[in-house]
ZATI-89319 format. One record per residue: y, z, x of N, C-alpha, C in turn; residue in three letters. Coordinates in pm, 1 decimal. Layout:
N
Y_Z_X_Y_Z_X_Y_Z_X_ALA
...
***
This chain:
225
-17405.6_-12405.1_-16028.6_-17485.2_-12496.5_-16109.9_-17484.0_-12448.7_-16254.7_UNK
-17425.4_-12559.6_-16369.0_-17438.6_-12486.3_-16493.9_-17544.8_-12565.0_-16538.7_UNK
-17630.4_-12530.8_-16651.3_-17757.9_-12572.5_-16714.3_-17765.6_-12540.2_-16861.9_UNK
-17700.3_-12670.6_-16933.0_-17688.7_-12586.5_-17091.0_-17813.5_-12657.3_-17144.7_UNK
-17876.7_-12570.9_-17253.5_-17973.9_-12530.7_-17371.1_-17953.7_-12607.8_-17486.4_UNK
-18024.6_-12704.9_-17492.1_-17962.2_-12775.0_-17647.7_-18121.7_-12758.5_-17747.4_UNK
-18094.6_-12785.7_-17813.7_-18219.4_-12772.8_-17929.5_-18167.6_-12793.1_-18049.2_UNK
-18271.3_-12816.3_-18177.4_-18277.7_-12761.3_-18316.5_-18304.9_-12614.3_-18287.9_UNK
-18247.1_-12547.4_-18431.4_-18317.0_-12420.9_-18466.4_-18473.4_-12442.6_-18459.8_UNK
-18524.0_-12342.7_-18398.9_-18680.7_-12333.2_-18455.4_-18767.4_-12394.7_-18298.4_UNK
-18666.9_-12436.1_-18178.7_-18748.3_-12552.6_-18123.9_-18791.1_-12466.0_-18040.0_UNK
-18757.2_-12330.7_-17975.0_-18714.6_-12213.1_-17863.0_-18681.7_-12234.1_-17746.3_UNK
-18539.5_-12285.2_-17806.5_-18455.8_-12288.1_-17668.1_-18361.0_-12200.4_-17642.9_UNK
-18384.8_-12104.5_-17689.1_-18345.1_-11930.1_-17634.6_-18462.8_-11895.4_-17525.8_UNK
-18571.6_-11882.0_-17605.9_-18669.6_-11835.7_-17530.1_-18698.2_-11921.8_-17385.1_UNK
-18711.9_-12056.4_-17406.7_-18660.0_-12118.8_-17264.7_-18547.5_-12056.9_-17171.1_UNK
-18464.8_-12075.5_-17216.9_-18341.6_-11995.3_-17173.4_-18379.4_-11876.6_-17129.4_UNK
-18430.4_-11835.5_-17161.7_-18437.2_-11678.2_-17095.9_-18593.0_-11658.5_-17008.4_UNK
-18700.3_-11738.9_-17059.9_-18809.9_-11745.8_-16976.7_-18738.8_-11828.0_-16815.8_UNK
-18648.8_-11932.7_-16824.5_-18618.6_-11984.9_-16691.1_-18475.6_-11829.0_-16583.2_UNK
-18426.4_-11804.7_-16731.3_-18358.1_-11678.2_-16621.4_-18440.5_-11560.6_-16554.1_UNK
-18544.7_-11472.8_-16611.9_-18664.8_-11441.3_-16580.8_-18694.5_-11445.6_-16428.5_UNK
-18758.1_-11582.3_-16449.2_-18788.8_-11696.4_-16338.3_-18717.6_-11669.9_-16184.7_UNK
-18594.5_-11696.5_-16243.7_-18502.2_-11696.0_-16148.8_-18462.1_-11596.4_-16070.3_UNK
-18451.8_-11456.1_-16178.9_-18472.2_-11336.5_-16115.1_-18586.3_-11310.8_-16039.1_UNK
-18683.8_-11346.2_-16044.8_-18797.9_-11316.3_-15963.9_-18817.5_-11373.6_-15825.7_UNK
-18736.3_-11488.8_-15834.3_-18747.8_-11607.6_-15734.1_-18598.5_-11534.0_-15612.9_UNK
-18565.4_-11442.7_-15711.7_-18369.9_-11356.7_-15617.9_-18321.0_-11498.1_-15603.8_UNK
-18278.3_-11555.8_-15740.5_-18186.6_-11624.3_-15714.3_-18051.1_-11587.4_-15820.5_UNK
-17938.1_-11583.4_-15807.9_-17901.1_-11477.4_-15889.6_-17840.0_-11617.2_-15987.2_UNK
-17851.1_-11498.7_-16130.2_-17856.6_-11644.0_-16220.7_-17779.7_-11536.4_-16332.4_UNK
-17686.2_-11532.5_-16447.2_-17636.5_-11530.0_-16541.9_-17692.5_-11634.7_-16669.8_UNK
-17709.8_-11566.5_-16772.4_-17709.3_-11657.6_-16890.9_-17597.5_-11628.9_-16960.4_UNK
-17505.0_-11714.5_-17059.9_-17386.8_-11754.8_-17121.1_-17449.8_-11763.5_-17276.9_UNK
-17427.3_-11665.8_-17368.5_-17433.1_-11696.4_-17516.1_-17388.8_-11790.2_-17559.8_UNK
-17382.2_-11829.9_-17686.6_-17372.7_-11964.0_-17734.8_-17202.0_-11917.5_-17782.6_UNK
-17207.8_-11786.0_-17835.5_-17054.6_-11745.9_-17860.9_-17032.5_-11664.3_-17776.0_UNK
-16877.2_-11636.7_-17783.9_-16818.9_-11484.9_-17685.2_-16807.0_-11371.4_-17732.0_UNK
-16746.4_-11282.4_-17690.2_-16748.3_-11138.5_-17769.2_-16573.7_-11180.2_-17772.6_UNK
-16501.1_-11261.2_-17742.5_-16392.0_-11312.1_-17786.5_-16335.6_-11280.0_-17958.7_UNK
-16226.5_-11335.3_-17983.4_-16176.2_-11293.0_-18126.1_-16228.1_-11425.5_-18175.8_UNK
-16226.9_-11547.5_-18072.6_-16264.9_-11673.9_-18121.8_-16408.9_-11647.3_-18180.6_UNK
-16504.3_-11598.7_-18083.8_-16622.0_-11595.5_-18100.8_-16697.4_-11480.5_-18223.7_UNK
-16582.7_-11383.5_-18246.9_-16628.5_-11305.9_-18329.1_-16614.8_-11409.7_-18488.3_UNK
-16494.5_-11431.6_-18501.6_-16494.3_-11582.8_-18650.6_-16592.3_-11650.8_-18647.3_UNK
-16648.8_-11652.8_-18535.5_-16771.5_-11781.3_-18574.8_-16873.3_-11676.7_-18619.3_UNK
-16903.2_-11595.8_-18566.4_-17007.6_-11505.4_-18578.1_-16976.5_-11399.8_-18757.2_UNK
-16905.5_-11437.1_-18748.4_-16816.5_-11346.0_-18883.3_-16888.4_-11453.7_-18983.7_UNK
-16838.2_-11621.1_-18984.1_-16848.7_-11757.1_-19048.8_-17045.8_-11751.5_-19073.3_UNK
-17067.5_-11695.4_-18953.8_-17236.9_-11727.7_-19016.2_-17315.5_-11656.2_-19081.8_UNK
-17224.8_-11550.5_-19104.1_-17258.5_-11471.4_-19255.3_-17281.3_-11530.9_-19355.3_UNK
-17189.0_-11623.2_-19345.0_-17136.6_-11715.1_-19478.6_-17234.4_-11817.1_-19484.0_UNK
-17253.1_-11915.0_-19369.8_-17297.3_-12019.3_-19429.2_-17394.4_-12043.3_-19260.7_UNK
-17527.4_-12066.3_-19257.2_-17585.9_-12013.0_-19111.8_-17552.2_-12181.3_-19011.7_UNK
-17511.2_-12289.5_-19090.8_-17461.7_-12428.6_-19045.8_-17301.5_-12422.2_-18992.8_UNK
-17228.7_-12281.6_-18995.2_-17102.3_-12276.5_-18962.7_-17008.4_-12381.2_-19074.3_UNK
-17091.0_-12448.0_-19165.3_-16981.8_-12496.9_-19249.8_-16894.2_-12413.7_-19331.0_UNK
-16746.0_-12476.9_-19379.0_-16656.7_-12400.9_-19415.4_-16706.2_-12345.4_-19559.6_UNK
-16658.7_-12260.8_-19555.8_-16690.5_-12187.5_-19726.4_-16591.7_-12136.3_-19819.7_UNK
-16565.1_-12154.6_-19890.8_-16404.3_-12084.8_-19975.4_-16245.4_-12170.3_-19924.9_UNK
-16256.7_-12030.8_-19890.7_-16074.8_-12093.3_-19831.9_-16045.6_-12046.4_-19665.3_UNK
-16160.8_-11980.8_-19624.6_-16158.1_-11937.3_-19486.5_-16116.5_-12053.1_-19381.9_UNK
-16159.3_-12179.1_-19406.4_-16161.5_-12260.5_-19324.4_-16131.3_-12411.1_-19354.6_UNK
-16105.6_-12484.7_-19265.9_-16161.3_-12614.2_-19342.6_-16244.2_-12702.9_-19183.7_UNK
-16300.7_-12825.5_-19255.0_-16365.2_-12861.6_-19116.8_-16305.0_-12862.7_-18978.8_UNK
-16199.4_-12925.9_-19013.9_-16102.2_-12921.9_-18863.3_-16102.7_-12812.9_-18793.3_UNK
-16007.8_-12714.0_-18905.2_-15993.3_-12551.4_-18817.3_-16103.2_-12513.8_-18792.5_UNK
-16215.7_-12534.5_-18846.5_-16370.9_-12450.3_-18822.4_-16409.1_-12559.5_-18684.0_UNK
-16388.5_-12688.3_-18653.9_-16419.1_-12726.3_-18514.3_-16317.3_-12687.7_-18392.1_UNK
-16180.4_-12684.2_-18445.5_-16091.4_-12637.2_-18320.6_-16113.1_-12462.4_-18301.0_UNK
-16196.0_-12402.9_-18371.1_-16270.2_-12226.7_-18376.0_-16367.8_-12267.4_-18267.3_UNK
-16432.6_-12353.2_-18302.0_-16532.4_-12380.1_-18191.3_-16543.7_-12455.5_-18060.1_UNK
-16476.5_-12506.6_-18108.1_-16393.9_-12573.7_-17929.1_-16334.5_-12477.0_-17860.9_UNK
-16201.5_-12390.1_-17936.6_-16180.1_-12294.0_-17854.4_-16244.2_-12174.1_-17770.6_UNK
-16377.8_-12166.2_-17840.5_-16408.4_-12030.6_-17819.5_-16487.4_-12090.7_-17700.0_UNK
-16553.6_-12250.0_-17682.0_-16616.4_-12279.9_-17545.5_-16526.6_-12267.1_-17429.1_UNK
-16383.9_-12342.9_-17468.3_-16281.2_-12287.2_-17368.4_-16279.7_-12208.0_-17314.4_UNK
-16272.2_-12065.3_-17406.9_-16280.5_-11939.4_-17343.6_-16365.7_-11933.7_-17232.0_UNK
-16491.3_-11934.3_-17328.4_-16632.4_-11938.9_-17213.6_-16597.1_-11961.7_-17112.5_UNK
-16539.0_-12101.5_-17067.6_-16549.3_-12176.7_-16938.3_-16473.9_-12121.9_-16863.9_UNK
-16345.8_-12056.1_-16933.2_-16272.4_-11994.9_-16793.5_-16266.5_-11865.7_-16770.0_UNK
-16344.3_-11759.9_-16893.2_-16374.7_-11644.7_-16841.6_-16525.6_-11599.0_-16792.2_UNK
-16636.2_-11715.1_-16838.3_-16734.1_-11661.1_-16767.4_-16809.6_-11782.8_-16704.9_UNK
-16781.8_-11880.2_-16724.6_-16871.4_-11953.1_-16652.1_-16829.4_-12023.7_-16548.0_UNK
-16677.7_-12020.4_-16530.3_-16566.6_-12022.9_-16441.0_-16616.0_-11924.7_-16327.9_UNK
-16596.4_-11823.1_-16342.8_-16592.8_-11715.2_-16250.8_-16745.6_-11687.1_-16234.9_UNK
-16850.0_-11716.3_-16224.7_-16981.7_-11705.4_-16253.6_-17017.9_-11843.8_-16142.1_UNK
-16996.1_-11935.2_-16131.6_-16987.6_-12051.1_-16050.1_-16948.7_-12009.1_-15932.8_UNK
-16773.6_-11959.4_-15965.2_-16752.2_-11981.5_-15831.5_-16814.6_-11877.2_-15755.1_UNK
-16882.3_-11745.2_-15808.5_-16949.0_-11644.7_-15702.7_-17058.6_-11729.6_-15688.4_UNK
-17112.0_-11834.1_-15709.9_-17270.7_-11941.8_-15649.0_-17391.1_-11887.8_-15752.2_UNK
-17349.9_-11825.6_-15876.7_-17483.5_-11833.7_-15961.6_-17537.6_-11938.0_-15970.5_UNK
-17637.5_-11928.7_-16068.5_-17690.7_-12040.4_-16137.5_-17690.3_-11973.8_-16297.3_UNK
-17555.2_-12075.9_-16376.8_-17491.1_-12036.9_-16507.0_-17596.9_-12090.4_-16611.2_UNK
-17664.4_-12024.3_-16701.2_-17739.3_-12099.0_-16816.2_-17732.6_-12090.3_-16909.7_UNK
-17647.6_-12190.6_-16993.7_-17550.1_-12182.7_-17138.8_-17663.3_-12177.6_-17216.6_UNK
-17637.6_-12127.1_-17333.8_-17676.8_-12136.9_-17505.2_-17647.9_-12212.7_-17567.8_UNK
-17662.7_-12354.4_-17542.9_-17554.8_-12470.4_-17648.9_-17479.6_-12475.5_-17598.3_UNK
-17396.9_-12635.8_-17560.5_-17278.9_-12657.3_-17528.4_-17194.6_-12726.5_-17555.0_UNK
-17148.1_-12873.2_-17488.0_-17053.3_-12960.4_-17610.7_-17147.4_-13074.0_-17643.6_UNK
-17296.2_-13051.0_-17653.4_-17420.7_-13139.0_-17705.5_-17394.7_-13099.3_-17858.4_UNK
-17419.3_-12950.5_-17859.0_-17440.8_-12902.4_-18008.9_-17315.6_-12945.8_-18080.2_UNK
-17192.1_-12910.2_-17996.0_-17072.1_-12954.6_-18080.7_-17033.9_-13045.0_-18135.6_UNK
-17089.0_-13171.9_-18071.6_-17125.4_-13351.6_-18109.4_-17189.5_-13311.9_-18253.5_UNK
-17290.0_-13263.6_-18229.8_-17429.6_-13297.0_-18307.6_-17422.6_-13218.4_-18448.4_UNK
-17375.0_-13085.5_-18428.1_-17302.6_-12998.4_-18550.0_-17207.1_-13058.7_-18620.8_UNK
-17120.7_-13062.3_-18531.0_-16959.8_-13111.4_-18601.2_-16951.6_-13254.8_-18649.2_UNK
-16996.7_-13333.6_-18590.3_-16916.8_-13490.9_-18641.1_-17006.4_-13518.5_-18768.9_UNK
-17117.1_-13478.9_-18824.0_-17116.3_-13487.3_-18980.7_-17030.7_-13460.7_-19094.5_UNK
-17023.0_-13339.9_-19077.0_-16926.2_-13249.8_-19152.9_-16753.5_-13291.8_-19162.8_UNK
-16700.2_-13339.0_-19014.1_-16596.0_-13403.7_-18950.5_-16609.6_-13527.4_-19047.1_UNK
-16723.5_-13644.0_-19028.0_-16737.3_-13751.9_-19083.5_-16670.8_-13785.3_-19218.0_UNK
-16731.1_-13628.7_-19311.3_-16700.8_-13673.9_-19434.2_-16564.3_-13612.4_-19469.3_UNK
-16438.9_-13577.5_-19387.7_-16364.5_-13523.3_-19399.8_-16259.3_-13637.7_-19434.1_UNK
-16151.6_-13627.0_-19489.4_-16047.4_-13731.1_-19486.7_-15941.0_-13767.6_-19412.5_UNK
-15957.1_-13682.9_-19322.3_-15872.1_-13705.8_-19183.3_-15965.9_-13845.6_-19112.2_UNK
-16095.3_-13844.8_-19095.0_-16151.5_-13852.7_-19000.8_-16196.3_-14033.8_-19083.8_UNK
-16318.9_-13963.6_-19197.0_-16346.3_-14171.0_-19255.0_-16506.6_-14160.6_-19196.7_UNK
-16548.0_-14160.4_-19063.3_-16630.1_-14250.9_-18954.3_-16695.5_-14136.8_-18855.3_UNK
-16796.4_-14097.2_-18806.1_-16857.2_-14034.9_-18701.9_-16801.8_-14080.4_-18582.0_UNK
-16783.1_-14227.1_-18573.7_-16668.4_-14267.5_-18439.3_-16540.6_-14194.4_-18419.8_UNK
-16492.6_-14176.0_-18473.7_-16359.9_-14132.0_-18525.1_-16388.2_-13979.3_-18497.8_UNK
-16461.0_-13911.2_-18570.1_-16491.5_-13821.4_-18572.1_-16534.8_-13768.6_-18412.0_UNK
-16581.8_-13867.5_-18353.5_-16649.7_-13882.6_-18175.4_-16539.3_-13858.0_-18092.3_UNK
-16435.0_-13947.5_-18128.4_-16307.3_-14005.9_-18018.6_-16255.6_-13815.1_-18049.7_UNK
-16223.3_-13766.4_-18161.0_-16126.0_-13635.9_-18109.4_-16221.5_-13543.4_-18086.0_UNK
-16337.5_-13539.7_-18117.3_-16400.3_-13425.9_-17992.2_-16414.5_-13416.8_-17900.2_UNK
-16399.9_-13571.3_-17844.6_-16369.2_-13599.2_-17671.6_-16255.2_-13592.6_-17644.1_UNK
-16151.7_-13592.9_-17752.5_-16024.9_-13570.2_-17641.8_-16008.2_-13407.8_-17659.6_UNK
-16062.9_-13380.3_-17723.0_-16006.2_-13203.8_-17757.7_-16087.2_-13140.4_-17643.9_UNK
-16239.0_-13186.3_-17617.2_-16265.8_-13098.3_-17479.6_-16262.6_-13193.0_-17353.9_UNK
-16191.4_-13297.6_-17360.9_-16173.4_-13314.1_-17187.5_-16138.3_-13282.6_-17132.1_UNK
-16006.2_-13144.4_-17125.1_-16004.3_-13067.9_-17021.6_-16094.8_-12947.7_-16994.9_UNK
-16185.0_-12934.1_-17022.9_-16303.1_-12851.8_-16955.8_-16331.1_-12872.5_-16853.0_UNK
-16323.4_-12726.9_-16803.2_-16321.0_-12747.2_-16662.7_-16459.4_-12745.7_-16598.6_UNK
-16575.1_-12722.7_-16646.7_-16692.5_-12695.0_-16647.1_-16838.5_-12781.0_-16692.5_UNK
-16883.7_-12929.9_-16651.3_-16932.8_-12965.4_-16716.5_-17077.8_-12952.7_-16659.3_UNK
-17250.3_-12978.4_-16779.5_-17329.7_-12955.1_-16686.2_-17409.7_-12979.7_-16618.6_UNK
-17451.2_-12974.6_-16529.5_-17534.1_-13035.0_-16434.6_-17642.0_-13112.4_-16460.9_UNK
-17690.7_-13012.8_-16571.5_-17816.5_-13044.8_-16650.1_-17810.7_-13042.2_-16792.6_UNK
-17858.9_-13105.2_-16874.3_-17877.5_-13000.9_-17016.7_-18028.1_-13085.5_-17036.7_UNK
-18067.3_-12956.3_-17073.7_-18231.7_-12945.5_-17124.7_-18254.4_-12917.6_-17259.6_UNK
-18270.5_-13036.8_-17314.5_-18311.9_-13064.8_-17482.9_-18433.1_-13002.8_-17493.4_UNK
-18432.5_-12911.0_-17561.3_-18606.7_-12861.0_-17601.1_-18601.6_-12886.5_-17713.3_UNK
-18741.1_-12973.4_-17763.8_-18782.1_-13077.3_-17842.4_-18917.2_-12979.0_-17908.6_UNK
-18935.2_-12991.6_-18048.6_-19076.2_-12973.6_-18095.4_-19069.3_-13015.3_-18263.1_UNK
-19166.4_-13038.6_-18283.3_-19190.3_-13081.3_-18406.1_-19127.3_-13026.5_-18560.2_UNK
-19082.3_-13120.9_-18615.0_-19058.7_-13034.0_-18792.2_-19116.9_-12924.7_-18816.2_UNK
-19258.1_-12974.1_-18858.1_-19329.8_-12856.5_-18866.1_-19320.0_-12689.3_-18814.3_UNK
-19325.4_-12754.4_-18671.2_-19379.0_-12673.1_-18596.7_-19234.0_-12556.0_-18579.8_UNK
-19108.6_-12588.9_-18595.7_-18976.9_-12563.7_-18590.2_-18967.8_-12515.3_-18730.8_UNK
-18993.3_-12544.5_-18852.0_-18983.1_-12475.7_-18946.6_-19088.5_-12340.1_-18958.3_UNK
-19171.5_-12344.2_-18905.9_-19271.4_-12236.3_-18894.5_-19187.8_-12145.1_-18832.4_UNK
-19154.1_-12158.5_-18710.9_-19137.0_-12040.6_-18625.1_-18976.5_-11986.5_-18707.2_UNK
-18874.5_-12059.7_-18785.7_-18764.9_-12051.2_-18834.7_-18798.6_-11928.9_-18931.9_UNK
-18913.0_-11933.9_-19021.7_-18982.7_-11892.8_-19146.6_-19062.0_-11744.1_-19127.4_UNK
-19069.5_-11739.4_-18988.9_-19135.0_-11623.7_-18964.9_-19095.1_-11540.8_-18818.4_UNK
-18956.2_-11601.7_-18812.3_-18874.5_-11505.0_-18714.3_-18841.2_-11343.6_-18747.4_UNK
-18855.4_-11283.1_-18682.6_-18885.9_-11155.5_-18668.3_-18770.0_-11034.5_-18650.2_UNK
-18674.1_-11142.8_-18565.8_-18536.6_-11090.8_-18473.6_-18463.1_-11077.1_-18602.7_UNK
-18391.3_-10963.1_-18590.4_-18235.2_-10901.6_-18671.1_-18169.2_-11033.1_-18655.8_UNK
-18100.9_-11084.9_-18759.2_-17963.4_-11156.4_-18720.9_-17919.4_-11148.8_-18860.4_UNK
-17796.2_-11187.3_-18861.7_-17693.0_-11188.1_-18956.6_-17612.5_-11288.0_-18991.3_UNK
-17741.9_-11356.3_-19064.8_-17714.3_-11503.3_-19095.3_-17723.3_-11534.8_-19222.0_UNK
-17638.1_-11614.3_-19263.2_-17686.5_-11643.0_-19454.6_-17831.0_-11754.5_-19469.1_UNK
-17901.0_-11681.8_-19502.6_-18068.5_-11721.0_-19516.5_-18127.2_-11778.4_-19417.0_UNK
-18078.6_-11694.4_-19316.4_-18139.2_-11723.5_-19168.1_-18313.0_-11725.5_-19191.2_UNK
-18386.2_-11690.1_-19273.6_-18506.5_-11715.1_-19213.4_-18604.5_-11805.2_-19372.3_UNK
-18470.2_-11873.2_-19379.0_-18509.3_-11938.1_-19508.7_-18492.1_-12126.5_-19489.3_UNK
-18598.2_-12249.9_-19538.6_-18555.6_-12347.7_-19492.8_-18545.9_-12422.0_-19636.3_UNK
-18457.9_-12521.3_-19697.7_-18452.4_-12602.4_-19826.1_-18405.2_-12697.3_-19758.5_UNK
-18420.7_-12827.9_-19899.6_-18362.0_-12929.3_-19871.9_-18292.8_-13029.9_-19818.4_UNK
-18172.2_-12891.3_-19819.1_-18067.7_-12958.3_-19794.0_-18031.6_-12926.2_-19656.9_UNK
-18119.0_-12810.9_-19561.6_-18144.3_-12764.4_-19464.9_-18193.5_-12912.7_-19342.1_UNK
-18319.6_-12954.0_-19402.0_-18382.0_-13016.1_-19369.8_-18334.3_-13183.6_-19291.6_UNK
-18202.9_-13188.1_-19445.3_-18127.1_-13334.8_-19416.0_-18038.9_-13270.6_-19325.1_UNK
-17954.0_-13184.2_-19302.9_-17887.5_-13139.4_-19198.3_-17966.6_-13141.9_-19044.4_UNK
-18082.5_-13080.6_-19049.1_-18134.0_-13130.9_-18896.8_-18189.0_-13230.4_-18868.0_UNK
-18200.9_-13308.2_-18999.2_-18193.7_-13478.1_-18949.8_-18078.4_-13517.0_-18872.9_UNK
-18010.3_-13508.9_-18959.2_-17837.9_-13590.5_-18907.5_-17799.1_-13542.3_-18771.0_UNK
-17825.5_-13415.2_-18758.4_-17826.4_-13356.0_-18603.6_-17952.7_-13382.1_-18495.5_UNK
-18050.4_-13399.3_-18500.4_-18192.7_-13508.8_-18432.6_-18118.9_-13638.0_-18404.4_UNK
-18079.0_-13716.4_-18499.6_-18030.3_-13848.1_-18521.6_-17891.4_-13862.2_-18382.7_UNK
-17822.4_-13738.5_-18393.9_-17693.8_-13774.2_-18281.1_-17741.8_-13750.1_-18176.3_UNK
-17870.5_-13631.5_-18162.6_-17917.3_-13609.0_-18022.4_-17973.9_-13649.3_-17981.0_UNK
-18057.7_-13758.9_-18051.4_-18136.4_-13886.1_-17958.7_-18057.8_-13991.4_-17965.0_UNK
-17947.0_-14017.3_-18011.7_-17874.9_-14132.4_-17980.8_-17770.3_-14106.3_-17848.0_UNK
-17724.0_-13990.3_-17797.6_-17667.3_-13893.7_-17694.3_-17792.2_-13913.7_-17583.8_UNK
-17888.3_-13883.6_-17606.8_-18020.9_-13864.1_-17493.9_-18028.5_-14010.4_-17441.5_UNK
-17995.5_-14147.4_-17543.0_-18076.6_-14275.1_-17516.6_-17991.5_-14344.9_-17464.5_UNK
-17841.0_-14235.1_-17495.5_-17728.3_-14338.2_-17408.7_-17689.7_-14254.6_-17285.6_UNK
-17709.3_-14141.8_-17261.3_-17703.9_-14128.6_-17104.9_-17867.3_-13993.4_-17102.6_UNK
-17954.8_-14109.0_-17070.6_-18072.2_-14013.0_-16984.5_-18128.2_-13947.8_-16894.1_UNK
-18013.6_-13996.1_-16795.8_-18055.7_-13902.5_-16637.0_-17969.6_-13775.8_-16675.2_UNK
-17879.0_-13765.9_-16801.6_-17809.2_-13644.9_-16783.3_-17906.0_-13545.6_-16853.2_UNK
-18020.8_-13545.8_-16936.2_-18070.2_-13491.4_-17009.1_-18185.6_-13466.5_-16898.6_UNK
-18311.6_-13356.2_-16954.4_-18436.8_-13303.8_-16936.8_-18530.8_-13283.2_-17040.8_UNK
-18537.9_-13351.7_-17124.4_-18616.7_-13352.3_-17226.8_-18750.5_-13252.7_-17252.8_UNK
-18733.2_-13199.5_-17291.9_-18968.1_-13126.3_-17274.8_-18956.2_-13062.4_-17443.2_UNK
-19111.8_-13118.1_-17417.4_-19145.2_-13070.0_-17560.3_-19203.0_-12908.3_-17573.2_UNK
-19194.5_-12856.4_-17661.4_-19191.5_-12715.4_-17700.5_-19289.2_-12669.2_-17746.0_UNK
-19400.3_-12727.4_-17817.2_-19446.8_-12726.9_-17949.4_-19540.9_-12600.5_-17923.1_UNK
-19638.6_-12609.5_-17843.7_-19791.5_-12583.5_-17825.4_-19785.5_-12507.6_-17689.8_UNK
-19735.1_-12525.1_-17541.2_-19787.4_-12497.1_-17465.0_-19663.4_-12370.4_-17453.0_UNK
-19734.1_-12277.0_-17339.9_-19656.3_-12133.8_-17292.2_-19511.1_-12177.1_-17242.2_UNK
-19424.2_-12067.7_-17347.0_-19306.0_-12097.8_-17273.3_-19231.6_-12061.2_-17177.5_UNK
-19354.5_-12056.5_-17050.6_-19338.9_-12009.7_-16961.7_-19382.1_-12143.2_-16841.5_UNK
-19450.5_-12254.8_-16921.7_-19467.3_-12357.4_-16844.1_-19327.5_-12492.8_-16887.4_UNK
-19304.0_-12417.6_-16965.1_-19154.0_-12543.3_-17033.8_-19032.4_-12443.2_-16937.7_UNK
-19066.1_-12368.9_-16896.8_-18936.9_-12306.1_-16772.1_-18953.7_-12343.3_-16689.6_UNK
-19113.4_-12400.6_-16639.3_-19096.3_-12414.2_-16504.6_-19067.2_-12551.6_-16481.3_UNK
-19073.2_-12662.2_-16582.5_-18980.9_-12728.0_-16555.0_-18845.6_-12761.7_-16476.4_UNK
-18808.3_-12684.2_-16573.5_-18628.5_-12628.2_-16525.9_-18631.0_-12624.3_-16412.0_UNK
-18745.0_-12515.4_-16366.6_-18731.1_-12436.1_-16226.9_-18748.5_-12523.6_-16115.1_UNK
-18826.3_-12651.8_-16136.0_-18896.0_-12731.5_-16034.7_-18732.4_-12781.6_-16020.7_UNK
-18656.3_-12869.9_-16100.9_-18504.4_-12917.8_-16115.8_-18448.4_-12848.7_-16017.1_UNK
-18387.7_-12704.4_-16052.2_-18311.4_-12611.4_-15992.7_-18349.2_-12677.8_-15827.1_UNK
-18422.0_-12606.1_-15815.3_-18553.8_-12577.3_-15664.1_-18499.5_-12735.8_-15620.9_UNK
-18521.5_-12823.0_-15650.8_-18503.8_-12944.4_-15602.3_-18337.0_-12964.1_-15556.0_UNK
-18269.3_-12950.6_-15692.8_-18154.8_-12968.6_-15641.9_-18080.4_-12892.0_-15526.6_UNK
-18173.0_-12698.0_-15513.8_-18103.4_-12667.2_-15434.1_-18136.4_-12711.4_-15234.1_UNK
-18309.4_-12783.5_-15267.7_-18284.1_-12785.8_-15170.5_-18254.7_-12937.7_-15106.3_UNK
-18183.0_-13033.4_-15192.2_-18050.2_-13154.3_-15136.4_-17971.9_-13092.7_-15083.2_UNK
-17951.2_-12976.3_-15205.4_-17763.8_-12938.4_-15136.2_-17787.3_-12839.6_-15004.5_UNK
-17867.4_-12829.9_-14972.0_-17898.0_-12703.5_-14859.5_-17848.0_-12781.0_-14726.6_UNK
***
């Protein structure tokens, strides 16, 4: 069973993520979580790239949009056939960090205004053909949802090391960027909704937004039993 993590920054869908693996350990059900990157060469460029710019957009001459989305397509590839591939087939329960939700929702802006591309449609059609052979798609994905506000707060007063260019800083132009990305992920949520799990984040323990998840899991495993 794979179960990918989608969110805005700020919404805590890490901490979901890891409050439902937790969970799972306690329950002996054996469960793996999947980073959002790999320790790959693919995954190290991206991780290298968000030095630069914490939106993965291109900067200088390192990149341009295309190569900076086929960096990130590839490196899910990887994922799928070195760990979440082999992670399945021993009967975990796999729980991604972002998957090809974020890649929609990141990329086809940036893609949009490129001159290859013209159109977010356009921009749509080759991210679907570039990952349809994935071999891995997921069962679930659980949008964790919470407010502007409430998502810029926790962004503003994160605590955790990372190595991000103004990772704990929010402007403007920040702001219109997680519009445009809100905007693809509720238009994604409204056109296929049984594939999504929606819960909001904002206020309550995020230890009761896991058990969500957990009730899902629990259910599905015991159809397939």
């Amino acid at each position: 069973m794979l179960i990918a993590f989608e969110g805005q920054d700020g919404a805590g869908k890490t901490s979901v993520l890891e409050a439902v693996f937790h969970q799972l350990n306690r329950q002996a059900m054996p469960a793996m979580a999947v980073p959002e990157f790999s320790d790959s060469s693919y995954g190290q460029r991206l991780l290298d790239a968000l030095v630069l710019d914490k939106f993965l957009r291109p900067t200088g001459t390192e990149a341009t949009p295309v190569t900076r989305a086929l960096d990130v397509v590839a490196d899910l590839y990887y994922l799928d056939e070195h760990a979440i591939g082999p992670a399945l087939s021993s009967g975990l329960v796999v729980l991604k960090d972002r998957h090809i939700d974020t890649i929609f929702s990141t990329l086809i802006p940036t893609l949009a205004k490129h001159a290859t591309f013209h159109s977010e449609a356009r921009a749509l059609i080759w991210l679907n053909a570039l990952m349809s052979e994935l071999q891995h798609r997921p069962d679930l994905t659980v949008y964790v949802d919470a407010p502007q506000e409430t998502r810029l707060k926790r962004i503003r007063g994160r605590t955790r090391p990372v190595v991000e260019d103004r990772a704990h800083e929010v402007n403007r132009e920040d702001i219109a960027v997680f519009a445009e990305r809100d905007r693809l992920m509720r238009t994604a949520i409204e056109a296929e909704p049984t594939r999504f799990l929606v819960m909001d984040n904002d206020s309550r323990p995020v230890e009761q937004a896991a058990e969500d998840v957990l009730s899902w899991i629990n259910a599905q495993q015991a159809q397939n039993s």
